[in-house]
N, C-alpha and C positions, 0 to 999 in steps of 0.2 A: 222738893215739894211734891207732894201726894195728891192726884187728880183724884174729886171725888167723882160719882157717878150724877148721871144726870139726871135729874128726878122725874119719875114717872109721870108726872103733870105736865112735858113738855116732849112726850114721847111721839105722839102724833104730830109732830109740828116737825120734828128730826126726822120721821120717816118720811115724811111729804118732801122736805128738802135734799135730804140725802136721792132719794129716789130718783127727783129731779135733777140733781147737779150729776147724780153716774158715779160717783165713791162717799163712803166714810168721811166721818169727820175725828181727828185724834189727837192725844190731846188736851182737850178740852173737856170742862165742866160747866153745866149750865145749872142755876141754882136760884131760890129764893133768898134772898136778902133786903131786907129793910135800907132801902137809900134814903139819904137825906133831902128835905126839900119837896120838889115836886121831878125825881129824877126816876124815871119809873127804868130803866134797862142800863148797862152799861159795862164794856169788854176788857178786860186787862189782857195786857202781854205779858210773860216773863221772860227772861234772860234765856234759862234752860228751855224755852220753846212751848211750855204750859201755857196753857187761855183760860179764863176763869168767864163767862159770863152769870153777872147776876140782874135779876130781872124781882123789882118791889114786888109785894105780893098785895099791897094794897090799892096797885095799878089791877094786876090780875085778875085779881074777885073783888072788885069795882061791879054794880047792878050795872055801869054805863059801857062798858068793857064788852066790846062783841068778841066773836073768835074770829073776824076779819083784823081787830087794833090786835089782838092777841099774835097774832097771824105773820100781820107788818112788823111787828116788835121785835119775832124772835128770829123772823128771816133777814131784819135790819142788823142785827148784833151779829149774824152767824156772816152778814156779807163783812162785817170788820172783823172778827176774832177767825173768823176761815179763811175766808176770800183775798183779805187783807184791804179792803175797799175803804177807800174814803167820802165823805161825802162830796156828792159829785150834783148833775143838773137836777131839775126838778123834777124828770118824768122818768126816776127809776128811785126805788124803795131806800136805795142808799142817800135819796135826798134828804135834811135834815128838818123840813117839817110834813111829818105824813102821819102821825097816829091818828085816826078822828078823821083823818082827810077820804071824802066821799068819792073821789077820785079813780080810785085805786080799786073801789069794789065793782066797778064796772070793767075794768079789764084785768082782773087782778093774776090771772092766767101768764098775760104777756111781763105784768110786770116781773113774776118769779121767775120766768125761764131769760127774762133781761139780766137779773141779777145774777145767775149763773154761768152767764155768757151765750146762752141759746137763743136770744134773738138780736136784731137791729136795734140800736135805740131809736125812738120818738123824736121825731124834730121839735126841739123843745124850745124855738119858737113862737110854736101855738099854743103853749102852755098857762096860763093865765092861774095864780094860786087862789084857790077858792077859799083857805085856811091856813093858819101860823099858827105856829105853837114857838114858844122861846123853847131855845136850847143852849145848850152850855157849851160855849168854843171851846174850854180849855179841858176838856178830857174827851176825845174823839169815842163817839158811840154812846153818848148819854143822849137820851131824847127826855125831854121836859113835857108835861103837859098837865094843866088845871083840871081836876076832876070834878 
């Protein structure tokens, strides 16, 4: 399989994370694609070791779409298709309801360098969800959300 490149639309989002995490990511393709439903992001693995993330582009350029959801989206996909991360507690980005979540834009500093292994997690005890979004159990890395 032939990894495309990854589109210039999501080049500042890769440099802020690479930068952050201290190497490269390889590989990998990140790409617009039309998902069904209301399934706006979502990682495949392959056998030979390729990742394809594609990310709806009618989530993207959404008027409702800040570059904070844009932000969480593509740093949530890259903690499954790089990191290898699953979703895990509520007060790290790899939790599975966070687009929209107001939460996140107040420290959103700590959450990035959480997800790359650079800080302590939160005691996610005092966590109380302010917002849900459904998502879809059965393909890890799909976040759902009503526009």
């Amino acid at each position: 399989m032939d990894i495309e490149p990854i589109d210039s639309e999501f080049s500042s989002y890769i440099k802020t994370y690479v930068e952050l995490k201290g190497s490269g990511i390889r590989n990998m393709s990140i790409l617009f694609h039309t998902l069904p439903g209301s399934v706006i992001g979502v990682c495949y693995y392959y056998s030979n070791g390729d990742r394809e993330i594609y990310i709806d582009p009618s989530f993207w350029y959404h008027d409702n779409t800040t570059y904070l959801d844009r932000e969480l989206l593509i740093f949530h996909e890259l903690g499954h298709c790089d990191l290898g991360r699953d979703h895990e507690e509520p007060l790290s980005i790899m939790e599975k309801y966070h687009i929209g979540d107001s939460r996140y834009s107040s420290d959103i500093e700590y959450y990035k360098r959480e997800l790359v292994g650079l800080a302590k997690k939160k005691d996610s005890s005092l966590f109380s969800p302010t917002k849900a979004h459904t998502h879809n159990e059965e393909c890890s890395g799909i976040i759902r959300r009503d526009l």
